[in-house]
C-alpha positions in Angstrom: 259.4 220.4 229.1 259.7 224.5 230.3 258.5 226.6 227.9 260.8 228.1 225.6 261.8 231.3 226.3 260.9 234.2 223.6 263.3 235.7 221.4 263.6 238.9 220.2 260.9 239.5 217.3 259.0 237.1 218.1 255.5 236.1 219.5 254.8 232.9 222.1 251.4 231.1 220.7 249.2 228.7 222.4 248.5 226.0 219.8 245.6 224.9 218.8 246.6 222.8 215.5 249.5 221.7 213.5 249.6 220.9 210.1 251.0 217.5 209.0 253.4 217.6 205.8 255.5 215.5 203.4 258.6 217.4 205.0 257.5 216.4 208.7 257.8 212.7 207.5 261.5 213.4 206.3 262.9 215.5 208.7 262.3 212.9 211.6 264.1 210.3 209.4 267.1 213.0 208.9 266.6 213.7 205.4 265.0 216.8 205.2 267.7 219.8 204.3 267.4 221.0 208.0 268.5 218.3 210.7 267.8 220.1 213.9 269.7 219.0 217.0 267.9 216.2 219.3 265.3 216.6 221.1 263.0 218.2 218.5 259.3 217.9 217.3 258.4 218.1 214.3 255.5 220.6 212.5 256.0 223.5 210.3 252.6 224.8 210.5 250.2 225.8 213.1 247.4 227.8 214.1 246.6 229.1 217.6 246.0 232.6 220.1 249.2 234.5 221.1 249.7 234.7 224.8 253.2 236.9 224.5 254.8 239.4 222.1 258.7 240.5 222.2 258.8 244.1 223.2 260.1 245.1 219.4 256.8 243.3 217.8 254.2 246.2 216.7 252.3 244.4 214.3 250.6 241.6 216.5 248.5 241.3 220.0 248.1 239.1 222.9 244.6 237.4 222.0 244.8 237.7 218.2 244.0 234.3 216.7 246.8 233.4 214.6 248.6 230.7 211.8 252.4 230.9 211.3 255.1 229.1 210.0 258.0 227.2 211.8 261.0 225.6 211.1 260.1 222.7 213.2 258.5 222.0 216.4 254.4 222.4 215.5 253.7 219.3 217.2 253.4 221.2 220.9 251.0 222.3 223.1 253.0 225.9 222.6 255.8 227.5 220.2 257.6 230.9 219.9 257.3 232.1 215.9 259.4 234.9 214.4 256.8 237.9 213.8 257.3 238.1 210.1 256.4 234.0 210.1 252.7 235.0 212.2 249.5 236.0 210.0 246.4 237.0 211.6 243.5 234.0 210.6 240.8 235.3 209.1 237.7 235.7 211.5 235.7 232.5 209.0 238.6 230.1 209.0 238.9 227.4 211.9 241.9 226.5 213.8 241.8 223.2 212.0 241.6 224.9 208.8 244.4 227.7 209.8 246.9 224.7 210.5 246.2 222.9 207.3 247.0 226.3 205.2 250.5 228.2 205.4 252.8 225.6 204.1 250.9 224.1 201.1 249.1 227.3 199.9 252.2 229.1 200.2 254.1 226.4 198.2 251.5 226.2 195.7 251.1 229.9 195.1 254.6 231.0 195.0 256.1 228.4 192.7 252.9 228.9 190.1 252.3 232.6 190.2 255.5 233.4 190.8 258.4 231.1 189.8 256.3 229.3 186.9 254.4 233.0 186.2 251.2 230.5 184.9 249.1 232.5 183.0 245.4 232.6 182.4 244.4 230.4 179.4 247.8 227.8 179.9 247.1 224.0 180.6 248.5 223.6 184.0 249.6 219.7 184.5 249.0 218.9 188.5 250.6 215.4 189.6 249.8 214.2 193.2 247.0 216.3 192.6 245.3 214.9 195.9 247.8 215.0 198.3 248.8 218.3 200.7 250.4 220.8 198.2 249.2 218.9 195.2 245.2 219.4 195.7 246.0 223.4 196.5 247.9 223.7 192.9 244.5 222.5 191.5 242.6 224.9 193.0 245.3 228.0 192.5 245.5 226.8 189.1 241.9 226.9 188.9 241.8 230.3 190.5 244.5 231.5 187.5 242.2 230.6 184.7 244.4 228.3 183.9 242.8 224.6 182.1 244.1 221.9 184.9 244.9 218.4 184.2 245.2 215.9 187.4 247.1 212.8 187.9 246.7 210.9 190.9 246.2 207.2 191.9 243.1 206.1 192.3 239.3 207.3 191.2 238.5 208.7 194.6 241.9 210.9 194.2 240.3 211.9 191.1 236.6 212.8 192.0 238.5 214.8 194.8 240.2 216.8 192.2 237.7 217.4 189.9 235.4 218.9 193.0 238.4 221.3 193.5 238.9 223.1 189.8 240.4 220.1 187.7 238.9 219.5 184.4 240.6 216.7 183.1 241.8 213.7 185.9 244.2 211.1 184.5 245.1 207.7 186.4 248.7 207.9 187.1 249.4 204.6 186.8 252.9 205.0 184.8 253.9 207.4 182.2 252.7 205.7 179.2 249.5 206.1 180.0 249.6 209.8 181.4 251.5 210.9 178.8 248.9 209.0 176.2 245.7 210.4 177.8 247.1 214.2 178.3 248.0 214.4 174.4 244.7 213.3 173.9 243.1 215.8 175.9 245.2 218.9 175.0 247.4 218.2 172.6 250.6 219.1 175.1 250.9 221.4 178.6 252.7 224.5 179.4 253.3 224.0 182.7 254.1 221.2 184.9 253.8 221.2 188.9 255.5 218.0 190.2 256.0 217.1 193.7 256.0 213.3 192.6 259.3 212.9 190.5 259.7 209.8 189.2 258.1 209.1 186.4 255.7 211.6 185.4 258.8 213.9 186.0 259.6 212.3 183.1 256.1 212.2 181.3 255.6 216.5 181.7 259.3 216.2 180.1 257.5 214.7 177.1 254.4 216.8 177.3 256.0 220.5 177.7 255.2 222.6 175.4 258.0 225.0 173.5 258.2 227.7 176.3 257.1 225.7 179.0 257.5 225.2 182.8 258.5 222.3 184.8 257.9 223.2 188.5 259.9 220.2 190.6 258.4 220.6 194.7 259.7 217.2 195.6 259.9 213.4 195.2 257.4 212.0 196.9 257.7 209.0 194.7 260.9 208.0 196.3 262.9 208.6 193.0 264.6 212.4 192.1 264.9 212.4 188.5 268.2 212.9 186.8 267.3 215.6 184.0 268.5 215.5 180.5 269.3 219.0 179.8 269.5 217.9 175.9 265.6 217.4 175.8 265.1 221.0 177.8 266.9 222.8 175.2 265.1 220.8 172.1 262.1 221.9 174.1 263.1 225.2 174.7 261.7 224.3 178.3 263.0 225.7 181.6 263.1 223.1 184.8 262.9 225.4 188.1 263.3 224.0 191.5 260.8 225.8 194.6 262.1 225.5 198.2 259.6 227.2 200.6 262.4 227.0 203.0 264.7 228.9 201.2 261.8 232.1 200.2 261.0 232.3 203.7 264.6 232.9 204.8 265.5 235.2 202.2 262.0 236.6 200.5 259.8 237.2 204.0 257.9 239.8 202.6 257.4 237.7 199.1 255.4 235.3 201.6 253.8 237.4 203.8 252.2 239.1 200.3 251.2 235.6 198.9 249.6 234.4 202.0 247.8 237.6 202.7 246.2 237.1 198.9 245.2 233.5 199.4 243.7 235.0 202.7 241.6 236.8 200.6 240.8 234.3 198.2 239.2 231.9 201.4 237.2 235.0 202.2 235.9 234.9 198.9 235.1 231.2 198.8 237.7 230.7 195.8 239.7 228.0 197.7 238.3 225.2 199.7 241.3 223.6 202.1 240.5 219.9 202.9 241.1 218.5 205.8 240.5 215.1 205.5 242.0 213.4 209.0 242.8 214.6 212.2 244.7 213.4 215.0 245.4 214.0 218.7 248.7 214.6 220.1 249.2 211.5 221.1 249.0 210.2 217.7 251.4 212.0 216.0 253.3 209.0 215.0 249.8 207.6 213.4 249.6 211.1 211.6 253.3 210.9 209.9 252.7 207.2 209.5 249.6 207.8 207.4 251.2 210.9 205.3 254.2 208.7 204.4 252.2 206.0 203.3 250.0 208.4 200.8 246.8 207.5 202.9 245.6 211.2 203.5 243.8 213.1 200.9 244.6 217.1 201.1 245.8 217.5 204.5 246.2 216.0 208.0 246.5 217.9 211.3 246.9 217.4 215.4 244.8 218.7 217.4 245.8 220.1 220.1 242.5 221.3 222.0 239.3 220.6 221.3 237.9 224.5 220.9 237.5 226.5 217.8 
């Protein structure tokens, strides 16, 4: 295909690596809130060096080593990202590191710190708490001061939270038994981040605390919960819904500020990313394949050249 040619505002980056997400698995199947027109590729993520900037960009250089976010089309050998969507990598990260980082840190950090405001000294309930966006609410959590609770599916899933800032792990095998082990642990939560649905949607229903925060990210369980508002307002509990999508579009700077602070936090060795698998461009499929059958632990990427 020709490249693309550059809008205005924008920069043209040679990629190096894509990230691999939940979304990337939907949006190919057309159920993902944006259904580009065929032919697209997916990706929302990647990290790589700008070879072009739009006359109007000030702010970035040809040469700089870069990660940005997309609407789609990651899984190339090159892009065009809006300036505003383009962050320079710090000089210790890797590409492969870089490409695994704006989407779920982002997520993570935004619906916690700002739409759930999670406060130092809360119990913070993480379900999925291995997978992409999961693992990187541990750690943010962690970061907080907040005490973090883990569900996930297996004992591996576990030991991988606890080595990222959990300090309880519970098997989520269904909500009887979640919502038995996390009473007996703390008693009750105050927040809740859920990008399973399902039900331990429906067990941090019966663990919230007066007060607390139910922050739904998706439904990776294959099941969107229909929510009694009756038991939110005996709880005197809030349900809030975080679409990356939507902050981007109408928060930029809101981003730009949240992923310039978890910048800071790699520098300082207070989040770990984990990149578990990755996968050459001609694998993509593999890669989606192995995301949509919960098979990757943190994140995935493609690589799409071999240097660093």
């Amino acid at each position: 295909m020709a490249s693309p040619p550059l809008p205005p505002d924008s920069v043209r980056i040679e990629v190096h690596a894509a990230g691999v997400n939940f979304a990337d698995t939907l949006i190919v199947q057309g159920q993902y809130q944006e259904r580009p027109p065929f032919p697209f590729s997916p990706g929302m993520e990647v990290s790589g060096v700008v070879t072009e900037v739009a006359p109007e960009v000030r702010n970035l250089q040809v040469g700089q080593r870069v990660l940005a976010f997309l609407d789609y089309g990651g899984f190339a050998e090159e892009v065009t990202a809006r300036a505003i969507d383009v962050t320079p990598m710090p000089d210790s990260m890797t590409f492969a590191v870089a490409a695994a980082f704006p989407v779920v840190y982002v997520t993570s950090h935004l619906a916690l710190r700002d739409r759930a405001r999670l406060q130092q000294g809360e119990v913070l309930l993480v379900h999925g708490a291995s997978g992409g966006v999961g693992l990187t609410a541990v750690e943010i959590g962690h970061a907080v001061g907040a005490t973090v609770i883990a569900t996930a599916s297996t004992q591996d899933k576990l030991a991988l939270a606890l080595e990222h800032g959990a300090k309880y792990v519970v098997l989520s095998s269904d909500e009887a038994h979640v919502r038995t082990q996390v009473q007996a642990l703390t008693g009750g939560i105050d927040v809740a981040y859920d990008p399973v649905g399902g039900e331990m949607f429906a067990a941090s229903l019966h663990l919230i605390r007066p007060q607390g925060r139910i922050v739904i990210i998706g439904f990776a369980s294959g099941t969107v919960p229909q929510i009694p508002a009756n038991h939110l307002l005996v709880k005197d509990a809030s349900a809030i819904g975080f679409s990356l999508g939507q902050t981007r579009r109408n928060r930029p700077d809101e981003v730009r500020a949240a992923l310039g602070e978890l910048c800071r936090w790699y520098d300082e060795g207070r989040i770990r990313p984990h990149v578990s698998q990755e996968f050459p461009l001609d694998d993509a499929v593999d890669a989606l394949v192995a995301i949509q059958q919960r098979r990757v632990a943190g994140k995935a990427i493609i690589r799409m050249r071999d240097t660093e």
